[in-house]
Short mmCIF file of the C-alpha atoms (twelve columns), coordinates in Angstrom:
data_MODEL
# 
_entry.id   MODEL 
# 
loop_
_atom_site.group_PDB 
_atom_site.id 
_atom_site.type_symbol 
_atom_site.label_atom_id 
_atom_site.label_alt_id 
_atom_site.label_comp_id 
_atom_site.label_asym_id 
_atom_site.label_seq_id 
_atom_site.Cartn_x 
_atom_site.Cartn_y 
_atom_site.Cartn_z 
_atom_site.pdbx_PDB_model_num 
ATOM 1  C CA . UNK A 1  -15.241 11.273  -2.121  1 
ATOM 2  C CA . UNK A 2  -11.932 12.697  -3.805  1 
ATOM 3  C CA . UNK A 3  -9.458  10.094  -5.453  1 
ATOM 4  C CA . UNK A 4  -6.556  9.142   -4.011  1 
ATOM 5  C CA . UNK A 5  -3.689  7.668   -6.066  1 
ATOM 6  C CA . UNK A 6  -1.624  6.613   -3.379  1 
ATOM 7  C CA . UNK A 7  -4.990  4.067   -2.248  1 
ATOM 8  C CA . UNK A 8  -4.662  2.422   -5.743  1 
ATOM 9  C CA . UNK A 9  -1.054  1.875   -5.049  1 
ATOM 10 C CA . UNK A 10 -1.551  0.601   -1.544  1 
ATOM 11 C CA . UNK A 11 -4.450  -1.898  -3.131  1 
ATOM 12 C CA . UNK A 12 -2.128  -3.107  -5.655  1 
ATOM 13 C CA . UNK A 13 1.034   -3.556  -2.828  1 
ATOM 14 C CA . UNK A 14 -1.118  -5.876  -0.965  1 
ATOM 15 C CA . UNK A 15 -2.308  -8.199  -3.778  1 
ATOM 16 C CA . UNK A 16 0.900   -8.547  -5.229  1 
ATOM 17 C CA . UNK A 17 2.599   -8.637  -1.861  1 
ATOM 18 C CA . UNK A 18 5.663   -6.481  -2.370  1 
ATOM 19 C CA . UNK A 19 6.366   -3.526  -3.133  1 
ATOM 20 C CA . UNK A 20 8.854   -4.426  -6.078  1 
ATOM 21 C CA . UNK A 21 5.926   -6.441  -7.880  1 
ATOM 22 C CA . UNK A 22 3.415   -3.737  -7.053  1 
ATOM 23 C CA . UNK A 23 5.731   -1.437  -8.916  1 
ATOM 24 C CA . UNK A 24 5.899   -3.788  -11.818 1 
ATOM 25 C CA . UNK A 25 2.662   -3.719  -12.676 1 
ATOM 26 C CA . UNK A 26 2.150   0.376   -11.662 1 
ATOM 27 C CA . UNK A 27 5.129   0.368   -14.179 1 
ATOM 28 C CA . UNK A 28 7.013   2.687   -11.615 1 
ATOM 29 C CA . UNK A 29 10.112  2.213   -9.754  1 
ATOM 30 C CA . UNK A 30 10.111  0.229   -6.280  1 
ATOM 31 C CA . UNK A 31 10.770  3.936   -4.778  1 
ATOM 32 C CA . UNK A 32 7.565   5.687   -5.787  1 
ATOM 33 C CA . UNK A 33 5.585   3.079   -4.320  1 
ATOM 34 C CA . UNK A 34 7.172   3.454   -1.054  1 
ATOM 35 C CA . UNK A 35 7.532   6.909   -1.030  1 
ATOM 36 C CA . UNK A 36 3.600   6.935   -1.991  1 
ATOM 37 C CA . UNK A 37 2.805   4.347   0.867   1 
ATOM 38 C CA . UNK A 38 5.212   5.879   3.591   1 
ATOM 39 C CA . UNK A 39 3.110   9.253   2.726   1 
ATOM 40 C CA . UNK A 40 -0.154  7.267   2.665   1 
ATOM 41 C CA . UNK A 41 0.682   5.906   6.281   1 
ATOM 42 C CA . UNK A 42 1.721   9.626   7.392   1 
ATOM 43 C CA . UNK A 43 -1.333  11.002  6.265   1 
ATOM 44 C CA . UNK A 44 -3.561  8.429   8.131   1 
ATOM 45 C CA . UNK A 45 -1.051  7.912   11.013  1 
ATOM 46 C CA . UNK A 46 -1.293  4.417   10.817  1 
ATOM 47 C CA . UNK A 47 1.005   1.744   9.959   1 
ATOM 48 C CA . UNK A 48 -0.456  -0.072  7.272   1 
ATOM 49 C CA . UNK A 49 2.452   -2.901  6.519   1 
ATOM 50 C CA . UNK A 50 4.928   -4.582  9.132   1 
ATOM 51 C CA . UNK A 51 8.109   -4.378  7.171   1 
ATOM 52 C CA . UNK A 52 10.496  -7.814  7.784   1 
ATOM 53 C CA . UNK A 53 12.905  -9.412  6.550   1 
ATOM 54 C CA . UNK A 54 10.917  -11.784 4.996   1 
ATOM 55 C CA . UNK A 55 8.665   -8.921  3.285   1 
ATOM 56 C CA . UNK A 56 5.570   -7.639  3.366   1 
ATOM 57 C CA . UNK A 57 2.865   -8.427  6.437   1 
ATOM 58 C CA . UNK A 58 -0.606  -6.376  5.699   1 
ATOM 59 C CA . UNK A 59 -1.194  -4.703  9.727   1 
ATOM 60 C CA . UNK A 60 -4.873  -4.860  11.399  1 
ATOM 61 C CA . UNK A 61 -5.015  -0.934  10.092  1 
ATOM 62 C CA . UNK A 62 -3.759  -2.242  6.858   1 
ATOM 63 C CA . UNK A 63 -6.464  -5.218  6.122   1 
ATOM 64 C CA . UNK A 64 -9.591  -2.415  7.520   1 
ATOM 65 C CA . UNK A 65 -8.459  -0.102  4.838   1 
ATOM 66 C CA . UNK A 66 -7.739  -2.911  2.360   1 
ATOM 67 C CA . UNK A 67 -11.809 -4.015  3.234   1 
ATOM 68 C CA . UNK A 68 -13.022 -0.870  2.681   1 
ATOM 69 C CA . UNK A 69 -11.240 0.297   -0.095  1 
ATOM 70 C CA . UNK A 70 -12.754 -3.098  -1.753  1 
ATOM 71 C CA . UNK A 71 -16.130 -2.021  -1.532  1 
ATOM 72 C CA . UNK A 72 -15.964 0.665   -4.130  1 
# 
C-alpha cells in the first residue's frame, strides 16, 4: 500500500471538523487542504464532505473511508 498525503489531511479535516482548523494543526494554509481534499475526492470520484453554510458534514463515502483509513 503506497502513502497518500492527501488521506492524512482528509483524517485530520474530519476530527477537527473544518478545514481552517485542519490546516492549523497541518500548519498549512486553509487552501492546501482544500485543494488536497477537492483532488482527493477527484481521484476517488466521490464526495467525501457536504459543504454548508454551517460547515463541514462528513458524507456516507466520507465516514467508509474515514473507517478504514482508522484501521491502519
Amino acid at each position: 500500500m503506497m502513502y497518500n498525503p492527501q488521506l492524512d489531511t482528509f483524517i485530520c479535516v474530519v476530527e477537527a471538523g473544518s478545514f481552517s482548523k485542519a490546516a492549523d494543526k497541518l500548519y498549512i494554509s486553509p487552501p492546501a487542504v482544500i485543494k488536497q481534499i477537492n483532488s482527493l475526492e477527484n481521484n476517488l470520484g466521490v464526495q467525501l464532505f457536504a459543504r454548508t453554510h454551517r460547515g463541514l458534514v462528513v458524507t456516507a463515502a466520507g465516514e467508509s473511508l474515514y473507517q478504514d483509513a482508522n484501521i491502519w
